[in-house]
C-alpha positions in Angstrom: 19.8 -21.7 -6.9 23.6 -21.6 -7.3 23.9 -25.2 -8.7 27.9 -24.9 -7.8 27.1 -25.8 -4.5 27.0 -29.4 -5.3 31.0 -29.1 -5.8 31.0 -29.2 -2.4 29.5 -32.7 -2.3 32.8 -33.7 -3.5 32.4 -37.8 -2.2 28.8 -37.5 -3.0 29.8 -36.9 -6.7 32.3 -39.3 -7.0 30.0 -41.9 -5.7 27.7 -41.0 -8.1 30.3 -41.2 -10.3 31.0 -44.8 -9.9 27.3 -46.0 -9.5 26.9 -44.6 -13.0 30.0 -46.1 -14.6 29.0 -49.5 -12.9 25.1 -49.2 -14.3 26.1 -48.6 -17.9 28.6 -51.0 -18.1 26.3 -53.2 -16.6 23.4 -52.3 -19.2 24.9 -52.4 -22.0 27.8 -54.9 -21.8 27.5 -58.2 -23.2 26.4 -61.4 -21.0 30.0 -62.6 -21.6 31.7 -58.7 -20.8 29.1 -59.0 -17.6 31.4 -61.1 -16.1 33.7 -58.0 -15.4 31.4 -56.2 -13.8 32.9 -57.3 -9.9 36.3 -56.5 -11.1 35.2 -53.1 -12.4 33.1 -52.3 -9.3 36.4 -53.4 -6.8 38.8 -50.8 -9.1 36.1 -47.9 -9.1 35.7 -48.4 -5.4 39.5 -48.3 -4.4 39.8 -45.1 -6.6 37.1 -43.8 -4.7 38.4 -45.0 -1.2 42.4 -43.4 -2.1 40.6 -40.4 -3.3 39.0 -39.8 -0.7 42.1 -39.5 1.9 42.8 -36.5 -0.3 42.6 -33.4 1.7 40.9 -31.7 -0.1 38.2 -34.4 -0.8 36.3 -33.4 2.8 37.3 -30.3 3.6 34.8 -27.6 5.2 32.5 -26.3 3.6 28.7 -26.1 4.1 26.0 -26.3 0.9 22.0 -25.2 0.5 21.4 -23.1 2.9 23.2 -25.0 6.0 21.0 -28.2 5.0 24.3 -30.2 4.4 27.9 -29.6 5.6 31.0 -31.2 5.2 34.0 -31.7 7.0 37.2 -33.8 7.9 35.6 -35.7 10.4 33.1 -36.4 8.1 35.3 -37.1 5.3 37.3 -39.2 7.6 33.9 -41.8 8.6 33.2 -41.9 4.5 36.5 -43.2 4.4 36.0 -46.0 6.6 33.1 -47.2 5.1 34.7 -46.5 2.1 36.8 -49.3 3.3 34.9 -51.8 4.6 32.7 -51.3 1.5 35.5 -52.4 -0.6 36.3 -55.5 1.3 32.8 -56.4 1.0 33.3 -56.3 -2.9 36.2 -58.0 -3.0 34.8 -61.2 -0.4 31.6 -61.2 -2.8 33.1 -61.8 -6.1 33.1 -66.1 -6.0 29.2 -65.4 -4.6 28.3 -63.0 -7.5 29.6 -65.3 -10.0 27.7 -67.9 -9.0 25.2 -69.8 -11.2 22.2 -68.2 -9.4 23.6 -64.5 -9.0 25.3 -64.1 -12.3 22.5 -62.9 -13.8 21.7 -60.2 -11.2 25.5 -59.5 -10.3 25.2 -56.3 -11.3 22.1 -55.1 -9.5 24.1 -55.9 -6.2 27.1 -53.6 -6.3 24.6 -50.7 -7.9 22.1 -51.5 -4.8 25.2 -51.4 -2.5 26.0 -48.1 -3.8 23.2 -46.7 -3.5 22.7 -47.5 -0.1 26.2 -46.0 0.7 24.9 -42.6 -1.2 22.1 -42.4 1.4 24.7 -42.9 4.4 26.8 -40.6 3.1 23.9 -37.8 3.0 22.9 -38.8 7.0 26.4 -38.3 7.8 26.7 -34.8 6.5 22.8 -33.8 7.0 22.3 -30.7 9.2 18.8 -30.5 8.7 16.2 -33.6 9.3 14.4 -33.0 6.1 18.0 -34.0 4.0 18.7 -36.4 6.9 15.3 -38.6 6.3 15.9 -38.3 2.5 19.4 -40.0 3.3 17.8 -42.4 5.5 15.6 -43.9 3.1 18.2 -43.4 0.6 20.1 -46.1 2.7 16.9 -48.1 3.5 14.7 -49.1 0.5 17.7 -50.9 -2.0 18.8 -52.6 1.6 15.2 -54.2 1.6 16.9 -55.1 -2.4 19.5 -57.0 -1.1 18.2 -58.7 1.4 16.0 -60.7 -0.7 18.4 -60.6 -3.2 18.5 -64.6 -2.7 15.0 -65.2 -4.4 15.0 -69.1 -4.3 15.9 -68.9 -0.7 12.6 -69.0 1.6 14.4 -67.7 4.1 15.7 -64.6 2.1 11.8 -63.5 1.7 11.3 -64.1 5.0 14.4 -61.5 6.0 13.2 -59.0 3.9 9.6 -58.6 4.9 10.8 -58.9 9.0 13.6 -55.9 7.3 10.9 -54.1 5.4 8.6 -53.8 8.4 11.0 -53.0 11.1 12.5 -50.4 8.6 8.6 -48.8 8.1 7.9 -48.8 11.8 11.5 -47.7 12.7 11.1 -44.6 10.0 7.6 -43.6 11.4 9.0 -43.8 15.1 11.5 -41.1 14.3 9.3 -39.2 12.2 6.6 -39.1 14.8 9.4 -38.1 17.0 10.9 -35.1 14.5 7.1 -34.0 13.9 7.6 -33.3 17.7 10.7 -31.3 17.8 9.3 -29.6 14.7 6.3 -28.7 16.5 8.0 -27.6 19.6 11.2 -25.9 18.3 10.0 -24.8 14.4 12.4 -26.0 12.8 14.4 -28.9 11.7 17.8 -26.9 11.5 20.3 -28.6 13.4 21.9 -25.3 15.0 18.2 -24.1 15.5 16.9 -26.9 17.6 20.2 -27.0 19.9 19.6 -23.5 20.3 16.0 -23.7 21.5 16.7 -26.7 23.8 19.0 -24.6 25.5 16.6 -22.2 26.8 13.9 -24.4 26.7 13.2 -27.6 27.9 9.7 -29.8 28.7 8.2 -33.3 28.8 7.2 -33.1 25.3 10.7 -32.3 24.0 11.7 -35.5 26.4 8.7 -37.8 25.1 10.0 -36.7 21.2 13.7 -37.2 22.3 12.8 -40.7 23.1 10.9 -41.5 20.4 14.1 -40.3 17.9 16.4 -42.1 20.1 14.3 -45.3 19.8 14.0 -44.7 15.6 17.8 -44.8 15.5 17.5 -47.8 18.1 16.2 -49.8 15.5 18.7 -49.1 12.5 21.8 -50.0 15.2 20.0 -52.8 16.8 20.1 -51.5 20.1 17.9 -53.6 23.0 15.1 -53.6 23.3 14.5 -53.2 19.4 16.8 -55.5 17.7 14.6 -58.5 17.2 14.3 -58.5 13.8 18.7 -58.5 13.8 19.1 -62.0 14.0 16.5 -63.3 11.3 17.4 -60.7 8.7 21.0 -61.4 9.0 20.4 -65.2 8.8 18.2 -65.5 6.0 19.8 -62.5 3.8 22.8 -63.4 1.5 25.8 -63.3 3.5 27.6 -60.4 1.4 25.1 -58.5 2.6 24.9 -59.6 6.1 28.2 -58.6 6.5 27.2 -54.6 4.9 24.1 -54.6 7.4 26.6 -55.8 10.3 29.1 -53.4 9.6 28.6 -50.7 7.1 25.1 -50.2 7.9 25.5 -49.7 11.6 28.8 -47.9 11.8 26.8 -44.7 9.5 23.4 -44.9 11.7 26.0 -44.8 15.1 27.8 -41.8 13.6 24.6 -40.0 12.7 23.2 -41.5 16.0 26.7 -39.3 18.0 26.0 -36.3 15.6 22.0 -36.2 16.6 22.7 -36.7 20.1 25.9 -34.4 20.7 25.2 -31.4 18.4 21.4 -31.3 18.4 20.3 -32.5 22.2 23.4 -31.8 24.1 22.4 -29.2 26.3 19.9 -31.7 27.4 22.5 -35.0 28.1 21.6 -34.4 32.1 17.9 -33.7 31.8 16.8 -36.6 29.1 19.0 -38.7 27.3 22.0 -39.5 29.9 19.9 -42.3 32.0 18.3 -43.6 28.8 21.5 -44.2 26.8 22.7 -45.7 30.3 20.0 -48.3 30.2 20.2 -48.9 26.0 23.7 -49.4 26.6 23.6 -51.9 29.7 20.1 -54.1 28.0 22.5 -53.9 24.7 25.9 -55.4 25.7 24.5 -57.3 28.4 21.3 -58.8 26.3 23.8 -59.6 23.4 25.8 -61.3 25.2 23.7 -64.3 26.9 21.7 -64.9 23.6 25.1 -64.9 21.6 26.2 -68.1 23.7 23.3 -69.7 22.7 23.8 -69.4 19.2 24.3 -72.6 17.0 24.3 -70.7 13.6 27.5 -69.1 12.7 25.2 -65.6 11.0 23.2 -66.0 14.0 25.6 -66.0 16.1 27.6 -62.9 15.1 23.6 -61.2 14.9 23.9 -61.3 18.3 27.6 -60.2 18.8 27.0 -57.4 16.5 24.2 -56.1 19.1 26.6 -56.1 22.0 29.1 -54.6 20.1 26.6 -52.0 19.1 26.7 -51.6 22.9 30.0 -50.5 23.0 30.0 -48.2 19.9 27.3 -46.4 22.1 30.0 -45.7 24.8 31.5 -43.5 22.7 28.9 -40.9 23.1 28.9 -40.6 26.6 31.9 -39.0 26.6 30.9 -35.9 24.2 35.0 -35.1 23.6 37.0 -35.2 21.0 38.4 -38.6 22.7 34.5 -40.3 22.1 34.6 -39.0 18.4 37.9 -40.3 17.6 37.4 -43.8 19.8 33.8 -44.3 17.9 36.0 -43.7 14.5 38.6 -46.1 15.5 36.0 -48.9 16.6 34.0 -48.7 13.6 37.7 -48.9 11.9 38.8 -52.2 13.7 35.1 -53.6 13.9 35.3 -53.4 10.0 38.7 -55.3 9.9 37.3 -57.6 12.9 33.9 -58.7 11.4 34.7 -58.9 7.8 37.3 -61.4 8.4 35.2 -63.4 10.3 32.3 -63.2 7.6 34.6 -63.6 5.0 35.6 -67.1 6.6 31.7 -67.7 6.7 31.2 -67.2 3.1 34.6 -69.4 2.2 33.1 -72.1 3.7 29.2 -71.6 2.6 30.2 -71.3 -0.9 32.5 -74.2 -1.0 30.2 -76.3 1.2 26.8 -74.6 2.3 27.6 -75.1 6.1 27.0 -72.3 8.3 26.4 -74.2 11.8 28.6 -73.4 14.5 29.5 -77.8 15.0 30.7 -77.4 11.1 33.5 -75.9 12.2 34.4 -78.8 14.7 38.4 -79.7 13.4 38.6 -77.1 11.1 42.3 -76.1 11.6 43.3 -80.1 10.8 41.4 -79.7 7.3 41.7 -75.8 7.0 44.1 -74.1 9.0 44.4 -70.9 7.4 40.7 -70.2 7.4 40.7 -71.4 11.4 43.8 -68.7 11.7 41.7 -66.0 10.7 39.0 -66.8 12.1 40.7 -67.2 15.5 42.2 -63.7 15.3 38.5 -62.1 14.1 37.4 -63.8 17.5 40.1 -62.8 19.4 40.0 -58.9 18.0 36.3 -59.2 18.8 36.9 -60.3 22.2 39.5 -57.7 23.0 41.9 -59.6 23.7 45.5 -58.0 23.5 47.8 -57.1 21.5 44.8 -57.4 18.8 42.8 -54.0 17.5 39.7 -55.1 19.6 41.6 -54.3 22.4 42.9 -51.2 21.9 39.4 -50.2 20.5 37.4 -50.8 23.6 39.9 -49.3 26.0 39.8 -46.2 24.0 35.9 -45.9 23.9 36.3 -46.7 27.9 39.3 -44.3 28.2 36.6 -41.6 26.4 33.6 -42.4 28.4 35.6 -42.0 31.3 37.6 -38.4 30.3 36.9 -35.6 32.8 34.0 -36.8 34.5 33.1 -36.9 37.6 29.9 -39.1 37.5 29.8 -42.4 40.1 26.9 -43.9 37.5 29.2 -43.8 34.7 32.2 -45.1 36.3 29.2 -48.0 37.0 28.5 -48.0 33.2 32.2 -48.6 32.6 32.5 -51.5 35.0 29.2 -53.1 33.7 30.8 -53.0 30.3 34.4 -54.4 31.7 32.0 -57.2 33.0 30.1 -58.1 30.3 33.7 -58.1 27.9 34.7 -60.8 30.5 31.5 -62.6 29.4 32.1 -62.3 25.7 35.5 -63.9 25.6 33.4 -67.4 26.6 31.5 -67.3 23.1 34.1 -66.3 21.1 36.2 -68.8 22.5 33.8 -71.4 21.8 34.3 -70.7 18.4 37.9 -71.1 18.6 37.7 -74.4 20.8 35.4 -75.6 17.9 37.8 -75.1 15.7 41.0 -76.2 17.3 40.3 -78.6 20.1 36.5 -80.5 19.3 37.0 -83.5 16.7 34.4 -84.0 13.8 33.2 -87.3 12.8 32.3 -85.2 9.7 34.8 -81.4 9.2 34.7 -79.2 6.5 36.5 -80.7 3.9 40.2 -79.6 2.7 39.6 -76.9 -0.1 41.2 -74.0 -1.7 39.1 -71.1 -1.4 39.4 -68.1 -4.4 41.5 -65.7 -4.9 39.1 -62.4 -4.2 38.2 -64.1 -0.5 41.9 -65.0 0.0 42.6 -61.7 -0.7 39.9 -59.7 1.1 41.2 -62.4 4.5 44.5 -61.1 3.7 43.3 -57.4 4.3 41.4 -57.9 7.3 43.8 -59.9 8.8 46.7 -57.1 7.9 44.0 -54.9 9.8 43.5 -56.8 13.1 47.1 -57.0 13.4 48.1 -53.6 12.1 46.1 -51.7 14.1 46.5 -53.4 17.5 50.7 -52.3 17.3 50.4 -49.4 14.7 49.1 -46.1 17.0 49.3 -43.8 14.3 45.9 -44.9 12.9 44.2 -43.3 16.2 46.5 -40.8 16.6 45.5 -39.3 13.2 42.0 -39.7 14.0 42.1 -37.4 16.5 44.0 -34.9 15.2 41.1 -34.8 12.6 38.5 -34.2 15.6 40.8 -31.8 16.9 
C-alpha cells in the first residue's frame, strides 16, 4: 500500500487535524483553560473553512484503488458544510458554557467533528464499502449528541427513537446494497452503472428501492420521517440545528451522487416515478403538519421535511444546473435555518421558552431577534428579493432544463403549489411576532456576543445571497 495516497484526502486530514488539536487541548487543559475550548474549536474551524476554498484543497484526484475520489464539486459541498458547521459553533458557545454542559463542552465539538469526518468520506465514496464506513462514521457520535442533554427525559427519549431509526435505516440500505452486490458483483461505483446499462430486472428495481428508502430515512423524506420531529424536539438545540442542516444537506448530496452516477441509466425504468411520489408525499405532507405545529423545534421538524422536498428537485434534472441549484440551496438553507435556530436558542437560554405563543409581541420587547427571525421565515418561504427565492426558482429552473416530460412540468406545479401553502406557516410566525399581543412576551434581554454574532452572519447571508449572483454563478462553473 502506497500510504501517500492519503495526501489526497487533503480536507479529510485537516479535519483530522483539528479533531486532534481540540481532543488534546481538551484532555489535558485545566478545568479553568477548559473554558477556551469553544473559542479554540470556532478559530480551528474557520482555518479549516478558508483553507478549504484553496484550489488546490479539492482538486482531482482519485485514492485506493478508485474506492474514494475527490474533486471541486466535492471540495465545493465540504465547504458549505464547512460553513454552516462553523455557525453552529459559534450559536453554541453561551449553551456550552452553561452550568450543565461545561463539563462535557468538549465532547460536543469532538462529537461534531467526527460526524462531519464521516460526511465528508460519503461525499467522496466511490465504492459502498467506504461509503457505509462514512455513514456510520456520521451516525453513531450523532446518537452522542442527541442525548447529550442527560437530565432532559426528553433527550433520552430522542436518542433511542434516533438510535433505532438509524439501525433500521442502515440495515434497509444494506439489505438493499447486498442486492446490487449480488446482482452486479461489485460495489464499484463505475462497475454497477456499467452493468445497469446493459442489464436491468425486478430485482435490481426491488434493491433500488430499498437503497432509495435507506437514504429516505437520513433526509427525512415521507413516508419515513417520523422519528424527525421527536428527535429534533427533545435533542439539544445546537444539535438540532446540525441534524436540520448539516446532516441532511451531506445525505442529499450523496443521495444526487447514488442516484445520478450509479442508477442513471435506469431514471426511466425505476427511480423517476418513485422520486416523483417521495417528492410530492414530502413537500406536500410537510407542509399541513408544519401548520399545526405549536413548538418552535417542532415546527421547523416539519419545515425541514418539506424543504427536504425541494432539495430532491434538484435531482430530477441530472444537469449541471440540478448540481449547482442543490449546492446553492443547501448554501442558503444553511444561512436560512441557522438564523432561525439561532433565534430559538437566544431565547431558550435566556428564558427556556420554545412554544410558538412565546413569541406573541416579541418585536415590542425584542426587535432585533423578531428581525431576524422574520427574514429566516421570509428566506424560507421564498419570498423575494431574499436567498430562498432565488434558491427554489433555480432547483425549478434545473428540474425543468431540456425536458420534455408533461409529469414533471406537473411535479413543478405541485411544488409552486405547495410553496403557496408554506408562506401561511411561516407567516404565522411572523404575525406572532409582530401583530398578536402577549399578556406575558419574552422579556427585554441582551443576548451574547457569539449568538449575536453567528445572527449577524446568517442574516449577511439571506440578504447577500438573494442580490449577490456571483455565489451561483461560481457554483456552476465548478460543475462545469
Amino acid at each position: 500500500m502506497d500510504y501517500s495516497q492519503f495526501l489526497a484526502m487533503k480536507q479529510e486530514i485537516g479535519l483530522l487535524v483539528v479533531f486532534l488539536l481540540i481532543f488534546l487541548y481538551d484532555t489535558f487543559s485545566t478545568p479553568k483553560g477548559s473554558r477556551h475550548v469553544p473559542a479554540l474549536s470556532i478559530v480551528l474551524m474557520g482555518i479549516l473553512t478558508i483553507a478549504g476554498f484553496c484550489p488546490h484543497a479539492s482538486a482531482t484526484s482519485e485514492a485506493f484503488s478508485g474506492m474514494y475520489a475527490t474533486s471541486p464539486v466535492m471540495g465545493a459541498i465540504k465547504n458549505i458544510l464547512n460553513v454552516g458547521v462553523l455557525i453552529i459553533f459559534i450559536q453554541a458557545v453561551k449553551w456550552a458554557n452553561s452550568e450543565f454542559v461545561a463539563i462535557r463542552r468538549g465532547e460536543f465539538y469532538e462529537l461534531i467533528l467526527l460526524t462531519l469526518f464521516g460526511m465528508y468520506l460519503m461525499i467522496s465514496s466511490r465504492h459502498f464499502l467506504m461509503f457505509i464506513i462514512g455513514l456510520e462514521t456520521a451516525s453513531l457520535p450523532l446518537c452522542a449528541l442527541v442525548a447529550f442533554d442527560k437530565n432532559r427525559y426528553e433527550s433520552h427519549e430522542a436518542a433511542i427513537k434516533y438510535v433505532l431509526t438509524a439501525v433500521f435505516s442502515s440495515a434497509i440500505l444494506l439489505m438493499g446494497l447486498s442486492f446490487v452486490y449480488g446482482l452486479c458483483g461489485t460495489l464499484y461505483y463505475d462497475g454497477i452503472a456499467s452493468i445497469c446499462r446493459s442489464e436491468f430486472g425486478v430485482m435490481m428495481a426491488v434493491a433500488l428501492a430499498f437503497v432509495m428508502a435507506g437514504f429516505g430515512f437520513k433526509i427525512s423524506l415521507v413516508p419515513f420521517h417520523l422519528w424527525t420531529a421527536d428527535v429534533y424536539q427533545g435533542a439539544p438545540t445546537p444539535v438540532t440545528s446540525y441534524l436540520s442542516v448539516i446532516s441532511k444537506g451531506s445525505a442529499a448530496f450523496a443521495f444526487l451522487v447514488v442516484l445520478t452516477q450509479v442508477f442513471g441509466s435506469l431514471y426511466a425504468d425505476a427511480w423517476e416515478w418513485m422520486l416523483y411520489a417521495l417528492i410530492i408525499l414530502t413537500i406536500t405532507v410537510g407542509n399541513l403538519f408544519a401548520m399545526r405545529q405549536i413548538n418552535m423545534k417542532r415546527f421547523l421538524a416539519f419545515s425541514s421535511i418539506s424543504q427536504a422536498g425541494y432539495i430532491m428537485l434538484a435531482i430530477m434534472g441530472d444537469n449541471p444546473m440540478g448540481w449547482s441549484a442543490l449546492m446553492f440551496y443547501i448554501l442558503v438553507y444553511v444561512f436560512s435555518n441557522l438564523a432561525a435556530f439561532g433565534v430559538i436558542g437566544a431565547i431558550e437560554n435566556a428564558t427556556g421558552r420554545v412554544e410558538m405563543t412565546d413569541y406573541n409581541g416579541l418585536y415590542k420587547t425584542n426587535p432585533r431577534l423578531a428581525f431576524t427571525m422574520m427574514l429566516a421565515m421570509f428566506s424560507l418561504a421564498g419570498i423575494p428579493p431574499f436567498a430562498g427565492f432565488f434558491s427554489k426558482f433555480f432547483v425549478f429552473t434545473s428540474a425543468l432544463n431540456g425536458t420534455g416530460s408533461a409529469a414533471l412540468y406537473v411535479l413543478v406545479l405541485i411544488a409552486l403549489i405547495n410553496t403557496i401553502i408554506s408562506l401561511y406557516y411561516y407567516l404565522l410566525v411572523v404575525k406572532a411576532m409582530f401583530i398578536n399581543d402577549s399578556e406575558n412576551p419574552v422579556a427585554t434581554f441582551r443576548s451574547a456576543c457569539s449568538e449575536r454574532v453567528a445572527m449577524w452572519v446568517c442574516v449577511a447571508g439571506i440578504i447577500g445571497l438573494g442580490i449577490v449572483s456571483y455565489v451561483y454563478n461560481y457554483l456552476l462553473n465548478v460543475v462545469y
